[in-house]
DRENVO-902194 format. One record per residue: residue in three letters; x, y, z of N, C-alpha, C in turn. Coordinates in steps of 0.001 Angstrom, whole numbers, padded with zeros to 6 digits, always signed. Layout:
<sites>
ALAXYZXYZXYZ...
</sites>
This chain:
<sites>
UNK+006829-001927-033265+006114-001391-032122+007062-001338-030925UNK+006653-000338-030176+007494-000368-029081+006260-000428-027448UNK+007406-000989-026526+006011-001291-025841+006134+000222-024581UNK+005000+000283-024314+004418+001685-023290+004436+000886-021817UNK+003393+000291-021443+003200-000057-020300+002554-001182-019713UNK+002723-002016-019205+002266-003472-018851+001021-003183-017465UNK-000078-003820-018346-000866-003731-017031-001344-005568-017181UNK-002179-006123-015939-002312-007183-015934-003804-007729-017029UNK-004864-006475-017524-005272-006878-018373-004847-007225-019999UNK-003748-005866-020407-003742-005726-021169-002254-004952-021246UNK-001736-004396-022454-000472-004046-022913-000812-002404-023463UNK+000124-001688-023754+000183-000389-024391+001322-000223-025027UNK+001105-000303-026514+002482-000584-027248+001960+001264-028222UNK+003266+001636-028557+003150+002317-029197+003735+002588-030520UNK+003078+002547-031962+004055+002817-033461+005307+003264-033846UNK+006061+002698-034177+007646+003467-034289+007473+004257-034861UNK+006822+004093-036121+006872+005669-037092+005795+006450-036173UNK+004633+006673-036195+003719+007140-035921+003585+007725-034322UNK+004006+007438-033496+003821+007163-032212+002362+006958-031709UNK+001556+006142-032181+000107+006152-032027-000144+005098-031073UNK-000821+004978-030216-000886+003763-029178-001985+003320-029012UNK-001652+001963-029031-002163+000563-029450-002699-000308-028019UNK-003596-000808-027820-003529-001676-026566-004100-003141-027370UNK-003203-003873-026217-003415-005688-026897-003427-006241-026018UNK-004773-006827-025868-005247-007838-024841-004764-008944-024545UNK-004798-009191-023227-003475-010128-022646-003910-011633-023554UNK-004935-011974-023965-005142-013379-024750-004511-013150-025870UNK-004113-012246-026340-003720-011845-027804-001615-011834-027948UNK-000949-011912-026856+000364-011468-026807+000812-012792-025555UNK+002026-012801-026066+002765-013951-025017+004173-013227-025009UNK+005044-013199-023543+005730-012272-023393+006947-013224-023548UNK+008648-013321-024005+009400-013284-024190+010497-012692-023364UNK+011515-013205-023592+012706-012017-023094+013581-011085-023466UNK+012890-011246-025216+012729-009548-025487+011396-008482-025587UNK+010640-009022-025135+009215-008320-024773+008050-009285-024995UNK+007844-008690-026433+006255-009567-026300+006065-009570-027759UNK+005454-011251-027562+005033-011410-029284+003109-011758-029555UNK+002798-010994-030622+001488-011073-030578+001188-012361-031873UNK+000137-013057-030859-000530-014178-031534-001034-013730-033344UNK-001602-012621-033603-001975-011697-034928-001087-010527-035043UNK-000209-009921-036286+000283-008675-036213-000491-007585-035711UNK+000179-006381-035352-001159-005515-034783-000185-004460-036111UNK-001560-003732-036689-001639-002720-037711-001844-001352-036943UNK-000934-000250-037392-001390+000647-037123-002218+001347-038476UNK-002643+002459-038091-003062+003214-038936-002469+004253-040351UNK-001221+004080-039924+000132+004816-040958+000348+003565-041420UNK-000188+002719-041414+000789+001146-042595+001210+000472-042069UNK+001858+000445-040992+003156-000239-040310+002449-001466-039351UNK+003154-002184-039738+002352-003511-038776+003507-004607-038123UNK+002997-004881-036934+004146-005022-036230+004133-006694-035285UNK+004473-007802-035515+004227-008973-034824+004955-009250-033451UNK+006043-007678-032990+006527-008063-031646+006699-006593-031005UNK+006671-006623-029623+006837-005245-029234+008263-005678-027896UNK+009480-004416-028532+010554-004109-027676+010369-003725-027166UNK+011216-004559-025440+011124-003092-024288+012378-002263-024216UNK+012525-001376-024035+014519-000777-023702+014679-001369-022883UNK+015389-000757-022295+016227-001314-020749+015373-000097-019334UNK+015099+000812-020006+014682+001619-019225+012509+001652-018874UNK+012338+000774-019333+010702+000612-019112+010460-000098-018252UNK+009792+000525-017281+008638+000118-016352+007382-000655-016536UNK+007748-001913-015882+006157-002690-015818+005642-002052-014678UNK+004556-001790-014766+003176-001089-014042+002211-001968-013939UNK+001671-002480-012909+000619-003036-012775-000203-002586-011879UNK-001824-002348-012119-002735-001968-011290-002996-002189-010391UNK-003037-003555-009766-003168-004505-008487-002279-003749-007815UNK-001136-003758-008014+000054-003300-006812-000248-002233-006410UNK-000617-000893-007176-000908+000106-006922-001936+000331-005308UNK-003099-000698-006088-003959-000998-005325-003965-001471-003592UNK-003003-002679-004435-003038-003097-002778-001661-002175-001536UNK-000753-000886-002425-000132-000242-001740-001103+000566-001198UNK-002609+000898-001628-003338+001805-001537-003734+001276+000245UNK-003938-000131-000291-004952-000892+000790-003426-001185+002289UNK-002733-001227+001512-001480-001938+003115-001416-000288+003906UNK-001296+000835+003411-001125+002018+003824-002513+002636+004630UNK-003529+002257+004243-004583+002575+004883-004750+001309+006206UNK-004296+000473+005576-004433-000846+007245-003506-000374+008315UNK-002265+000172+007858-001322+000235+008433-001607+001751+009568UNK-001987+002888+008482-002981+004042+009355-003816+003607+010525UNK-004589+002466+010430-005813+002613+011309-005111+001393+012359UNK-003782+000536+012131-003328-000275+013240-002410+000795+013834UNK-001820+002069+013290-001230+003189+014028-001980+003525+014655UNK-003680+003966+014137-004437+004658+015378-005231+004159+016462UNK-005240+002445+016089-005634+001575+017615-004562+001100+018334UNK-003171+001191+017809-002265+000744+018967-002161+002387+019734UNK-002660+003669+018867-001828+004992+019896-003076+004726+021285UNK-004737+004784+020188-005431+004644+021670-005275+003675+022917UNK-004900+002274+022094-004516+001476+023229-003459+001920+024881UNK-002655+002389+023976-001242+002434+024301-002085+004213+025494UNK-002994+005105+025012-003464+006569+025438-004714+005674+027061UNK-005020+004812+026742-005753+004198+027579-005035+003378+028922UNK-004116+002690+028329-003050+002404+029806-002834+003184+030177UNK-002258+004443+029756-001902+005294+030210-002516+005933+031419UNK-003780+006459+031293-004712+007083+032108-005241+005830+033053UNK-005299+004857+032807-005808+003700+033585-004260+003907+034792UNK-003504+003674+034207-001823+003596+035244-001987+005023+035840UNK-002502+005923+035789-001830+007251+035981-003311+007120+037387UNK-004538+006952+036759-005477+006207+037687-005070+005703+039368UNK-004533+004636+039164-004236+003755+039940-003491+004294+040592UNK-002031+005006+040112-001311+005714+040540-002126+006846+042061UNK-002930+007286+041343-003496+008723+041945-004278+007887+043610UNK-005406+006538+042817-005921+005938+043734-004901+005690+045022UNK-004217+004910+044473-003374+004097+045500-002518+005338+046838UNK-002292+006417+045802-001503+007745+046658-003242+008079+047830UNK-004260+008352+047264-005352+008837+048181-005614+007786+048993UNK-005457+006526+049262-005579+005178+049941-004303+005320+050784UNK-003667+005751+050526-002418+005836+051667-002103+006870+052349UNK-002600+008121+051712-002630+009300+052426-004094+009021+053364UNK-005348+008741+053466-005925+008338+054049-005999+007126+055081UNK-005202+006177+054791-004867+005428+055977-003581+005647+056459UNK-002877+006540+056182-001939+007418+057221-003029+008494+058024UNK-003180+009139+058009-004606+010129+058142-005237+009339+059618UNK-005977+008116+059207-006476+007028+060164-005930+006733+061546UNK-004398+006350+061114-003623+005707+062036-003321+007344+062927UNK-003023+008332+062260-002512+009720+063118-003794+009848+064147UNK-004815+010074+063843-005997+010040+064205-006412+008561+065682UNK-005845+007333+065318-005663+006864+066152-004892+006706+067003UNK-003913+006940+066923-002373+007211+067667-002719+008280+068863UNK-003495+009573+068170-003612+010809+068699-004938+010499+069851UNK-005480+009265+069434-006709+009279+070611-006363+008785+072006UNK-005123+007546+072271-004307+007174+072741-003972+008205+073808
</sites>
């Protein structure tokens, strides 16, 4: 057998002769550091029965969780992009605010003082 793809329930090995694919439940296989050996041979359907599954050098473990939680860090990460932009869109107009206030508060008590100067 050769092995397909590692997920955290279970395995996907596939027949050397046959290429027919097999899944073996994680209670059933204990992994090695040349892949994985199963507690019972697993039989395929062409004859061939197989008590260990090789990985190459070139196979990918895949696991579902990760997928998952890249799903979940990318969507947290979206919605802390779109409360720091409003944060960040709200000083803004608050400063630009103040700005405007503080200019009409001084053009008006310049205004005041001309006005008093001029009564003089």
């Amino acid at each position: 057998m050769t092995f397909i793809h590692d997920y955290r329930q279970f395995i996907e090995v596939g027949c050397s002769s046959c290429g027919r694919k097999h899944t073996v439940q994680a209670d059933q296989y204990s992994v090695n550091s040349q892949g994985y050996s199963f507690h019972s041979p697993v039989s395929c359907a062409c004859g061939q029965t197989a008590s260990t599954a090789n990985k190459d050098k070139w196979t990918q473990t895949l696991k579902t969780e990760n997928n998952e939680m890249l799903k979940r860090n990318k969507a947290t990460t979206i919605k802390m992009m779109v409360v720091i932009g409003l944060v960040i869109v709200f000083f803004a107009g608050e400063t630009v605010y103040m700005i405007n206030s503080k200019d009409a508060e001084q053009k008006s008590a310049i205004h005041e003082t001309k006005k008093e100067v001029s009564a003089f």
